[in-house]
Phi, psi and omega in degrees: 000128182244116169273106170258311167242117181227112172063215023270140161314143212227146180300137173188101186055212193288356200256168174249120169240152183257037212297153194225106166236114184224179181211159194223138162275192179297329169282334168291328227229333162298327178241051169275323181277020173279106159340295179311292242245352174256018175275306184317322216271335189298317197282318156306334175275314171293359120285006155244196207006072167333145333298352205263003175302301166312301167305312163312291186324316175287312155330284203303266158017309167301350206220042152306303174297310183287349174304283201319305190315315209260357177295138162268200188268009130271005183128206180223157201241084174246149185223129167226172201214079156308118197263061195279134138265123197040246171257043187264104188329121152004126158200181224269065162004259203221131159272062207251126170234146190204136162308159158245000000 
């Protein structure tokens, strides 16, 4: 997993956004429903840009299947956006998975 962007979360009007941009090559996108490779994507994720790391991870993670769909013959391309309003637990914005 190559991380080009993960936050610092940013004000925008009443909500907090979280933009997330990373890429999984092929053997990573193969082994996305693997117990091991989704602890691996949890452990990069969950400790940065607080509360939304964790929360990404369990997010992002649900979009197991638009990965694998969404995989070329070099991995895959994702830019996501978590989203809280006020105190409203942390969800998915925007979702982009696109081939390499």
């Amino acid at each position: 997993m190559n991380i080009s962007k993960f936050g610092p979360p940013e004000i925008n009007g009443p909500n907090l956004d979280c933009d997330i941009y990373f890429t999984l090559n092929k053997p990573e996108v193969d082994g996305l429903s693997s117990p091991t490779t989704q602890a691996a994507i949890t452990a990069v994720l969950a400790p940065g840009a607080p509360p939304f790391g964790a929360i990404a991870a369990a997010i992002i993670l649900s979009y197991i299947d638009t990965m694998k769909q969404k995989s070329g013959p070099n991995g895959v391309s994702v830019k996501c956006t978590v989203r809280q309003v006020g105190g409203v637990a942390p969800q998915m914005k925007e979702f982009i998975a696109e081939p390499l």
